[in-house]
C-alpha positions as CSV (number, residue, x, y, z in Angstrom):
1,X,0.0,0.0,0.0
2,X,1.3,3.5,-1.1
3,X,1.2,6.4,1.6
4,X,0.0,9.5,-0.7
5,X,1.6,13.2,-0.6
6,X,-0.7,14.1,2.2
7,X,0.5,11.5,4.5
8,X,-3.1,9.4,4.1
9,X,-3.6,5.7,3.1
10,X,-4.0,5.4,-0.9
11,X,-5.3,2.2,-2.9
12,X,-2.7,-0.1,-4.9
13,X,-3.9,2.2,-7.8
14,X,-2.7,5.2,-6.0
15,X,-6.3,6.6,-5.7
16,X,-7.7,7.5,-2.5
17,X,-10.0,4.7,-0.5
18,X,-12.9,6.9,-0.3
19,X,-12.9,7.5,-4.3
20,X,-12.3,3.5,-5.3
21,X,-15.0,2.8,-2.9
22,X,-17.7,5.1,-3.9
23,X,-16.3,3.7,-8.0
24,X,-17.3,0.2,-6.7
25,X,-20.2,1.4,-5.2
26,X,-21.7,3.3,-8.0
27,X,-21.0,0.4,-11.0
28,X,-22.7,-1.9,-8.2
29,X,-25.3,0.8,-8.5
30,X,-25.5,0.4,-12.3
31,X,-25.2,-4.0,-12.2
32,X,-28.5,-3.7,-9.8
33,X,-30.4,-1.3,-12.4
34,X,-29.5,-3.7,-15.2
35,X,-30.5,-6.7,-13.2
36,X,-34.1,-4.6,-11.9
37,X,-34.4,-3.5,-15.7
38,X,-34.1,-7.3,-16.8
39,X,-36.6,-8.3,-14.6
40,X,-39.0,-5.4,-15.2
41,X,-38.6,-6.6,-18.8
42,X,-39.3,-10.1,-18.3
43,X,-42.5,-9.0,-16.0
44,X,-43.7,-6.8,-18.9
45,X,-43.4,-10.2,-21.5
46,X,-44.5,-12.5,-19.4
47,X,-48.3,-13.7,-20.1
48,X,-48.9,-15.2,-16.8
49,X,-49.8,-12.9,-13.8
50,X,-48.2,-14.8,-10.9
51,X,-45.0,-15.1,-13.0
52,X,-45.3,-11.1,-13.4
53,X,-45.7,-10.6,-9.8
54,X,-42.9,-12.1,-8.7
55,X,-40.5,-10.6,-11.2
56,X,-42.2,-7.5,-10.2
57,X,-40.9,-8.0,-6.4
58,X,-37.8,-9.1,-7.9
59,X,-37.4,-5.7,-9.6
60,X,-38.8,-4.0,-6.6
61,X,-36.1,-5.9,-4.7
62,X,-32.9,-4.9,-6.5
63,X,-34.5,-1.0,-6.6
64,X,-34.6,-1.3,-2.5
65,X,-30.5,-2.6,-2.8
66,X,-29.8,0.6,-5.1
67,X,-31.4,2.7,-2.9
68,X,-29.2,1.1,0.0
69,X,-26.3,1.2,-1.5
70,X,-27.0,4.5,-2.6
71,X,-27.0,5.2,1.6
72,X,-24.2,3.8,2.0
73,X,-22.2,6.5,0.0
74,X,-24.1,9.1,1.1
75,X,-23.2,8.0,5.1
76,X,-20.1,6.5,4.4
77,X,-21.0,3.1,6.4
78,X,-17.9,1.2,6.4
79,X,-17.3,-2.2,8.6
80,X,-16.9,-0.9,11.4
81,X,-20.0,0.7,12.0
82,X,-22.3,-1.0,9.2
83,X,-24.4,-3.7,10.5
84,X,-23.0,-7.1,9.0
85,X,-24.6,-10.3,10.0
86,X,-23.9,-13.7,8.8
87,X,-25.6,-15.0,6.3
88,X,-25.7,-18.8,5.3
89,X,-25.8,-20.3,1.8
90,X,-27.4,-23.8,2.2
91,X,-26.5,-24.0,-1.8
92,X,-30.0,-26.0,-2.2
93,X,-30.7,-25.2,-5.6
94,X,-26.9,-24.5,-6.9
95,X,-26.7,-27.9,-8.5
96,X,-29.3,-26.6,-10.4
97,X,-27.7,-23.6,-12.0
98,X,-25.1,-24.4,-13.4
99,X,-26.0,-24.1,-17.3
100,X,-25.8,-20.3,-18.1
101,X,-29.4,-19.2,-17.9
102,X,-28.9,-16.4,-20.5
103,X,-32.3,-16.6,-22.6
104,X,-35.2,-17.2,-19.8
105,X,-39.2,-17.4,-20.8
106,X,-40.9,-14.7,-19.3
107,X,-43.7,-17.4,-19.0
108,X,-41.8,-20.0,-17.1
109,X,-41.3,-19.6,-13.6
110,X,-39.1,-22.2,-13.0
111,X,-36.5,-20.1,-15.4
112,X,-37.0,-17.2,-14.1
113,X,-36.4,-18.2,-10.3
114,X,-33.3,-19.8,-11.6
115,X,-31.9,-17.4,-13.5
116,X,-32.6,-14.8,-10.6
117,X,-30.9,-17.3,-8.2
118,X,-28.0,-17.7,-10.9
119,X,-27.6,-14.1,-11.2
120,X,-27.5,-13.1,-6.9
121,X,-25.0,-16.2,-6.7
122,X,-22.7,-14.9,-9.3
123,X,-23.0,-10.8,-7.7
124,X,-22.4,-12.5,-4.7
125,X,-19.4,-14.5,-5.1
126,X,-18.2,-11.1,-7.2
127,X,-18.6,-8.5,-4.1
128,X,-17.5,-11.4,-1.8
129,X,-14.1,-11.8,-4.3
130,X,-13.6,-8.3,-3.9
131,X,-14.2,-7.8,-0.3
132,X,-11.5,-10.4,0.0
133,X,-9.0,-8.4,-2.2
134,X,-9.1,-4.9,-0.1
135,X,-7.3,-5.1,2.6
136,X,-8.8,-1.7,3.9
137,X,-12.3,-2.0,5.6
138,X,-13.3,1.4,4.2
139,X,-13.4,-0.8,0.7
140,X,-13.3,-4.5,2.3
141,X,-16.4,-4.1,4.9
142,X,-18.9,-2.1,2.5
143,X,-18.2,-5.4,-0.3
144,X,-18.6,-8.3,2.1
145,X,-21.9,-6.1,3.5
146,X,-23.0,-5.9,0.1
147,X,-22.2,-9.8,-0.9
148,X,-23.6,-10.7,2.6
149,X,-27.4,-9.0,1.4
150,X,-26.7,-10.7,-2.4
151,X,-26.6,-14.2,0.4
152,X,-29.7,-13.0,1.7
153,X,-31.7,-12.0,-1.5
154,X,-30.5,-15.7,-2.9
155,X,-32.1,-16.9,0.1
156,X,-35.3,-15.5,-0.4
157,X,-35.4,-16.5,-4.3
158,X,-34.6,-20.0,-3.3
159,X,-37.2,-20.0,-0.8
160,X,-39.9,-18.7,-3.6
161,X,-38.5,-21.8,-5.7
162,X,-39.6,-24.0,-3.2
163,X,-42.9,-23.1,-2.5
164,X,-43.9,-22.6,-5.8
165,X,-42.0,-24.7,-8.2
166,X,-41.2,-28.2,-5.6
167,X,-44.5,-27.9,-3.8
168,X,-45.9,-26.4,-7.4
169,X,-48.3,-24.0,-4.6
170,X,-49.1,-21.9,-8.1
């Protein structure tokens, strides 16, 4: 790690912590848009009105992570004084994903659950990669918060799997 001219802590690229980490932070910014767009897409094709709600929550989901994420460079949270809790990946549906889901039918739920669990695995293990390549928490703790809530968001998408794909509840 460099020490820059005013005697502060820069990145390995030279640039400040606070500037890489609100970069990071804003393209996160733009991958949840293009994800909520997707599915806002998908809910607008689909035929089927359950299939549309749920891609509508989906969409509603990844605007509430912008928006928090979006908080997070306004406050300037980092890991020492952002709530991070533990999150557990029981990987039930993993072996299920691993074809890339690319082209999904609006229509059939099945695809779209999998492709939305495909999509919060992959962002997670991407932020958690990251999070594990800062050494500093002001970029380190603010990733691993983020990949933490990607854990979480895969959790509740796997949960919506099993209820109504398994026990076909639709």
């Amino acid at each position: 790690m460099n020490i820059d001219a005013a005697g502060g802590k820069s990145s390995l690229s030279g640039r400040d912590f606070r500037k890489v980490r609100e970069d990071i932070l804003m393209k996160t910014i733009r991958m949840k848009e293009k994800i909520g767009n997707r599915y806002t897409t998908m809910s607008n094709e689909s035929n089927l009105d359950n299939v549309k709600s749920i891609l509508r929550n989906l969409a509603q989901q990844e605007l509430e992570d912008k928006a928090m994420i979006e908080r997070l460079i306004r406050t300037g949270k980092t890991a020492s004084n952002a709530p991070l809790a533990e999150v557990r990946d029981y990987e039930m549906l993993d072996h299920l994903i691993s074809d890339d889901l690319e082209q999904v039918n609006a229509n059939d739920l099945n695809g779209v659950l999998l492709s939305a669990i495909k999509t919060t695995k992959d962002l997670h293990n991407l932020l958690q990669l990251m999070s594990k390549e800062y050494s500093e928490p002001e970029i380190s703790g603010v990733l691993s918060l983020l990949a933490q809530h990607e854990l979480k968001n895969k959790g509740k998408i796997e949960e919506l799997y099993e209820e109504f794909v398994n026990k076909n509840y639709w």
